[in-house]
C-alpha positions as CSV (number, residue, x, y, z in Angstrom):
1,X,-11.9,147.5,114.8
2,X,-9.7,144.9,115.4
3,X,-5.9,144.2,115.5
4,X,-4.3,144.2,112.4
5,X,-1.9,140.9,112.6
6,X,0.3,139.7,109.8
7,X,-2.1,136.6,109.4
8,X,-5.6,139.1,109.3
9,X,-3.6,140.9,106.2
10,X,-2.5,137.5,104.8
11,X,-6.8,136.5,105.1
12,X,-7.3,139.9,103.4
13,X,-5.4,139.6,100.4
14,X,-7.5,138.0,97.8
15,X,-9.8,140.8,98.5
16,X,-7.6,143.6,97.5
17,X,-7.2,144.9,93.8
18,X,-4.4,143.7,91.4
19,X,-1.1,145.7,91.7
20,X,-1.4,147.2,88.6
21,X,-5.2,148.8,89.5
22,X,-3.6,150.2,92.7
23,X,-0.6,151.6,90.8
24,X,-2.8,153.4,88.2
25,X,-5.1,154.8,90.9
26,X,-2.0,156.1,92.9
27,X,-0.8,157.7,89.8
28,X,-4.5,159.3,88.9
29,X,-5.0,160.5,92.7
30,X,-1.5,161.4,94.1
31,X,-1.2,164.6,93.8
32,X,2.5,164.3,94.6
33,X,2.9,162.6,91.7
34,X,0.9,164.6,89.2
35,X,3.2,167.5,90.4
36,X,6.5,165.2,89.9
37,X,5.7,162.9,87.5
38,X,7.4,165.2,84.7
39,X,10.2,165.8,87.0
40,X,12.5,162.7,85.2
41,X,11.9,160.7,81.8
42,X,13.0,157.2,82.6
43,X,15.2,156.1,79.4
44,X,13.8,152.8,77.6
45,X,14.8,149.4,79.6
46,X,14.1,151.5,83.4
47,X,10.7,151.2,85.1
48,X,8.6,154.5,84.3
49,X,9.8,157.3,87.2
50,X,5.7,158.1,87.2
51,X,5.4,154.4,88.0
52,X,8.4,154.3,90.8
53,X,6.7,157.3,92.4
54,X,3.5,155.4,92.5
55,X,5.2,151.8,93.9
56,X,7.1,154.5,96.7
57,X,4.0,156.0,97.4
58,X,2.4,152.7,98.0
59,X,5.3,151.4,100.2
60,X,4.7,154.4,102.1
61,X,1.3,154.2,102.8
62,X,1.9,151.1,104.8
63,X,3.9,153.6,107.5
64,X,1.3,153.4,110.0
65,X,0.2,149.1,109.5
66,X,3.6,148.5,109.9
67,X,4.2,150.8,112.8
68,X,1.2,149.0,114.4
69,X,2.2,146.2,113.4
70,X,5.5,146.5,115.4
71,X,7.3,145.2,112.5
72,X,10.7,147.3,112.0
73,X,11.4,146.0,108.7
74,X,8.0,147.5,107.3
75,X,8.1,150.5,108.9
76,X,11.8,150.9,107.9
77,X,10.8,150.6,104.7
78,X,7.9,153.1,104.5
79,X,9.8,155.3,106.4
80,X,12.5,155.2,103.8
81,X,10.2,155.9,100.7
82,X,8.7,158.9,103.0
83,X,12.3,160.3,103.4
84,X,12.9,160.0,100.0
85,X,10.3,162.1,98.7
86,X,10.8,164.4,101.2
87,X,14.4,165.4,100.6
88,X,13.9,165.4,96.9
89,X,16.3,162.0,96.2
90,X,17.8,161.9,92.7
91,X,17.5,158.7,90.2
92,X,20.1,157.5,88.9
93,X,20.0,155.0,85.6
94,X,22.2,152.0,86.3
95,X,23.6,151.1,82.2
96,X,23.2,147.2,81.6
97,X,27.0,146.8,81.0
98,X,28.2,148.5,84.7
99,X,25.1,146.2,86.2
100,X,26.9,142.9,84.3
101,X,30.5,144.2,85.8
102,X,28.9,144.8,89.4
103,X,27.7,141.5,89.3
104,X,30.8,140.2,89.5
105,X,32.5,142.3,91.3
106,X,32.2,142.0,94.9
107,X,31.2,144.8,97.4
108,X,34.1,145.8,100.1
109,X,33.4,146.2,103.7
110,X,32.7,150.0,104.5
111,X,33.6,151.7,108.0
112,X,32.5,155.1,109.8
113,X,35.5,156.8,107.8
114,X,33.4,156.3,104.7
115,X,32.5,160.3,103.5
116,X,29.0,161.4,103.7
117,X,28.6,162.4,100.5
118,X,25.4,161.3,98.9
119,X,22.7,160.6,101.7
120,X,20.1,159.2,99.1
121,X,19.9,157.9,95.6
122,X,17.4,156.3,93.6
123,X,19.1,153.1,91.6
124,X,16.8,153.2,88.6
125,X,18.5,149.3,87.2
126,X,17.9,147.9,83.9
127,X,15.4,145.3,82.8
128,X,16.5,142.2,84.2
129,X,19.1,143.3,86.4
130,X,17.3,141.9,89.9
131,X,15.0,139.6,90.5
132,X,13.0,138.4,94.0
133,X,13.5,134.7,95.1
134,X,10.1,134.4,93.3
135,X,11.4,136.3,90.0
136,X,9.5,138.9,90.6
137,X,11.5,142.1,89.3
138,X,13.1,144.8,91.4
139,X,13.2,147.5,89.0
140,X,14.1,150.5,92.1
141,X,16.4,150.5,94.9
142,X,16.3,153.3,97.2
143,X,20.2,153.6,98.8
144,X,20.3,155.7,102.0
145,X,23.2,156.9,104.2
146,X,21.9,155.9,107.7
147,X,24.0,158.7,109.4
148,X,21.8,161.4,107.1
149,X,18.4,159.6,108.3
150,X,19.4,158.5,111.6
151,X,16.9,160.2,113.0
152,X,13.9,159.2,111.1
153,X,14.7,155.2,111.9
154,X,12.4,153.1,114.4
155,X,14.1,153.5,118.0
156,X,15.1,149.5,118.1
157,X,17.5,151.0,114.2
158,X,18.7,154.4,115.5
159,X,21.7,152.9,117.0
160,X,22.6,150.8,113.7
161,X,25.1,152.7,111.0
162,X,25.8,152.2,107.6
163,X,24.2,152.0,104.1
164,X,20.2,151.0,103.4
165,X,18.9,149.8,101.3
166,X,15.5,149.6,99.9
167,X,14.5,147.6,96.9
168,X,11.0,148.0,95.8
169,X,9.4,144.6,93.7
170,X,6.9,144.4,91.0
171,X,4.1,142.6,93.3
172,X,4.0,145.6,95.9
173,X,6.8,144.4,98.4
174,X,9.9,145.6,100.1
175,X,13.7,144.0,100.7
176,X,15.7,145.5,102.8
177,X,19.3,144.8,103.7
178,X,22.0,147.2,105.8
179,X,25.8,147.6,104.6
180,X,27.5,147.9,108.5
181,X,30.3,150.5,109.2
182,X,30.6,147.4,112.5
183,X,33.8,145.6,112.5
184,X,33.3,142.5,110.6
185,X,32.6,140.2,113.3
186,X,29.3,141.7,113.9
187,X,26.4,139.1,112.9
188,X,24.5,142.0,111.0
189,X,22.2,140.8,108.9
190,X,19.1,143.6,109.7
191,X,16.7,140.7,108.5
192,X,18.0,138.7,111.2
193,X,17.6,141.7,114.0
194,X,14.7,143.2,113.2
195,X,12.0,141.1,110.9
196,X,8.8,140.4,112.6
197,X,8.3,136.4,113.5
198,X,5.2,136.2,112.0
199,X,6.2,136.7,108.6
200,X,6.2,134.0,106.5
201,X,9.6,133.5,104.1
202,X,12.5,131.3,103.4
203,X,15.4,133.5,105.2
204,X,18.2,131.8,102.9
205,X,16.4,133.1,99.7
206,X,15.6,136.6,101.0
207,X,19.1,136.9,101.8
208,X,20.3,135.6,98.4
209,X,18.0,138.3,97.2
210,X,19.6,141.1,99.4
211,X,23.1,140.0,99.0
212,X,22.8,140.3,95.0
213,X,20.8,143.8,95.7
214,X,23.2,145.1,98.3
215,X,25.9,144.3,95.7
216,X,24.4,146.4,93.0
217,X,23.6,149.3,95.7
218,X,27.4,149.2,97.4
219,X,29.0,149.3,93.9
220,X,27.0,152.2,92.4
221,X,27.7,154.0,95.4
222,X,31.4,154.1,94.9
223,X,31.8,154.8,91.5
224,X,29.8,157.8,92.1
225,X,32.1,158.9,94.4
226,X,35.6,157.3,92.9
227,X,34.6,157.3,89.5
228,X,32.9,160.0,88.4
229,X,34.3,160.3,84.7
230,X,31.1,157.3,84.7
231,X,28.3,159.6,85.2
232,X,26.1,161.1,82.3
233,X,23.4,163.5,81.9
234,X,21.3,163.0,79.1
235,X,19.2,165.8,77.5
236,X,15.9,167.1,79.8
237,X,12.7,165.3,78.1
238,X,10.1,168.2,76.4
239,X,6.9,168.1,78.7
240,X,3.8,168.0,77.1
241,X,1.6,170.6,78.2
242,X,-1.9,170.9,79.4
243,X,-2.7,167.4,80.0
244,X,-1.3,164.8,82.9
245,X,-1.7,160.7,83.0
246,X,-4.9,159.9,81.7
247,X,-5.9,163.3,80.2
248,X,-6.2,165.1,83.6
249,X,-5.0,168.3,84.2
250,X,-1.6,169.1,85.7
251,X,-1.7,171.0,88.7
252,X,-0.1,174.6,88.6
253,X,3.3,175.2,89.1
254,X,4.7,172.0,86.9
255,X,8.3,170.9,87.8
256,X,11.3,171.8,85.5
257,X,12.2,168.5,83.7
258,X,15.5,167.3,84.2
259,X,17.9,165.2,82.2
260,X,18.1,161.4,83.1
261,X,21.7,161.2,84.9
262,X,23.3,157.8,83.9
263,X,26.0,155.4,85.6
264,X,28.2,153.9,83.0
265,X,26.3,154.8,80.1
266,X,28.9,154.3,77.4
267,X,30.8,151.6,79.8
268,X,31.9,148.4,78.1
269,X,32.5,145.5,79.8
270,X,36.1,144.0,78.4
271,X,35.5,140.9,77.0
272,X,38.3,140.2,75.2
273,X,40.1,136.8,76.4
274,X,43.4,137.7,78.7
275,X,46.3,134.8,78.9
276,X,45.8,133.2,82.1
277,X,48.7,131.6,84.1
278,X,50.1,128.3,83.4
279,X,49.0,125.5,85.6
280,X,51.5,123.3,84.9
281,X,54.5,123.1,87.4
282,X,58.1,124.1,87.0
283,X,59.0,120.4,86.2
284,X,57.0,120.5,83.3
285,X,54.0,118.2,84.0
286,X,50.3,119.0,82.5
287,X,48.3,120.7,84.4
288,X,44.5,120.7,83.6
289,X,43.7,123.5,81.6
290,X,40.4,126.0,82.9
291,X,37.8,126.9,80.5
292,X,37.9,130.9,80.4
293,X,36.4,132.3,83.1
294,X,35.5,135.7,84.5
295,X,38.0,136.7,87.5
296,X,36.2,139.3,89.8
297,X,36.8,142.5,90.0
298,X,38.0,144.1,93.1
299,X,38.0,147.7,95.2
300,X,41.2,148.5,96.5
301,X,42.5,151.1,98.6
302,X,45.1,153.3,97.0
303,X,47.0,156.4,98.2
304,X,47.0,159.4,96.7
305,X,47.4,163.3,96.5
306,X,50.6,165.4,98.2
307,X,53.1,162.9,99.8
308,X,50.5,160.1,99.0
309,X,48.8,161.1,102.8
310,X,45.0,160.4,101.0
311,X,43.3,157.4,100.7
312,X,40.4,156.5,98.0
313,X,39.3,153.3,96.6
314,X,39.9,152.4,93.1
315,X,37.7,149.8,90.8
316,X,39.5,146.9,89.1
317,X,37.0,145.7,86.6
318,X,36.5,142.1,86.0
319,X,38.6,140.4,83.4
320,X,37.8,137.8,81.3
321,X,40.5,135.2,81.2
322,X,41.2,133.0,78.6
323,X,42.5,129.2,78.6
324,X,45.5,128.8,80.7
């Protein structure tokens, strides 16, 4: 058999099946996902979890090409969806209003101080939330703690800290991008480090890509761990019994359903017009006025607790400003 290169698997494309066959196979076959397909009940407006399981699967199943491959990015990627299933990593739903506010609100740099509290999360996002440079949807992003997975990274990424993350498109392919806990001054793009020459992509729109993902990822994180009065549970979905996808069987031993846990479910983004400041100067001239605007919001450091000796970052939503 010969080498698999990236340009044999570009001349070999038009011969596989359309996503959507592969995805329905996966979901008929895998018996992973037969067992853990009633696990979760993706609320309307979220990709189906039986469907994410099948798209992770499939990610997955590219461990070895990519390893062979020697593309890091790949294999990153597949090793990431393997950890994932592995360690049992939670969804969480991502509510359309928090997704608006995280959009404009910026991500703040993280450092090795940052607690290691949640290793891995699935960001379920809304309809419409992210797209590719090619529109196609990223419905999934799969957030990992590097310091909880160190060890399962390609030797060339064990070295690198910080958060992953994974976003998984509707046509079958990967993004990744790295938060570093590096001093600023680092040149950190992962993309740039790692990606394998011979793939074919415009490097400025990928980046767009992972900058809006990495975003949504980053900001998610921190509310779950700053602002938890903005997680929900909704109520376990009743599992039909007897029969799996398509009328097969479930296998013995089906999961427990569990309710869908929500970020900013009943959040509201503020949209009420606030006075903006005057741009017209102390002797009186006319300013030009701004049309109202959105002002970012922002993560600050505060201190808190006895003597104010703890720190924890605080959200200031964005803020709709009025004319001024």
């Amino acid at each position: 058999m010969s080498r698999l290169t990236p340009e044999s698997i570009r001349a070999s494309q038009a011969d596989l099946p359309p996503i959507g066959t592969v995805i329905t196979e996966l979901r008929r076959q895998d018996p992973y996902i037969q067992q853990e397909q009633h696990r979760y009940r993706s609320p309307r407006g979220f990709q189906s979890w039986a469907n994410h399981l099948a798209y992770a699967a499939l990610i997955e199943a590219g461990l070895e090409v990519m390893d062979e491959l020697n593309d890091p990015i790949g294999f990153w990627a597949a090793t990431t969806c393997r950890w994932a299933r592995i360690v049992e990593t939670p969804p969480r739903f991502l509510a359309p209003e928090l997704a608006e506010a995280f959009r404009r609100t910026p991500s703040p740099r993280l450092d090795e101080d940052f607690p290691q509290v949640l290793p891995c999360f699935r960001l379920m996002l809304p309809d419409g939330a992210l797209f590719t440079e090619a529109k196609v949807p990223i419905p999934v992003v799969i957030v990992a703690d590097l310091r909880a997975m160190a060890d399962w990274l390609p030797p060339q990424a064990q070295r690198i800290g910080g958060i992953s993350c994974v976003g998984l498109a509707l046509d079958g392919t990967s993004y990744l991008t790295r938060h570093s806990f590096e001093q600023i001054g680092e040149r950190n793009p992962t993309v740039d480090d790692l990606s394998h020459p011979a793939w074919q992509w415009d490097e400025q729109a990928v980046q767009s890509t992972n900058q809006r993902m990495e975003g949504l990822a980053i900001n998610a994180l921190l509310v779950q761990l700053y602002q938890p009065e903005l997680l929900s549970t909704g109520p376990a979905a009743k599992v039909r019994s007897g029969k799996g996808f398509a009328g097969a069987a479930d296998p013995e031993g089906t999961v427990s359903p569990q309710g869908p846990v929500w970020i900013g479910k009943d959040f509201r983004l503020d949209r009420t017009p606030r006075a903006g400041a005057s741009n017209s100067t102390s002797g009186g001239g006319g300013g030009a006025a701004r049309r109202p605007h959105w002002r970012r919001g922002h993560w600050h450091t505060v201190l808190h607790g006895e003597k104010r000796q703890s720190r924890r970052m605080q959200w200031f939503q964005p803020v709709y400003v009025g004319l001024s």
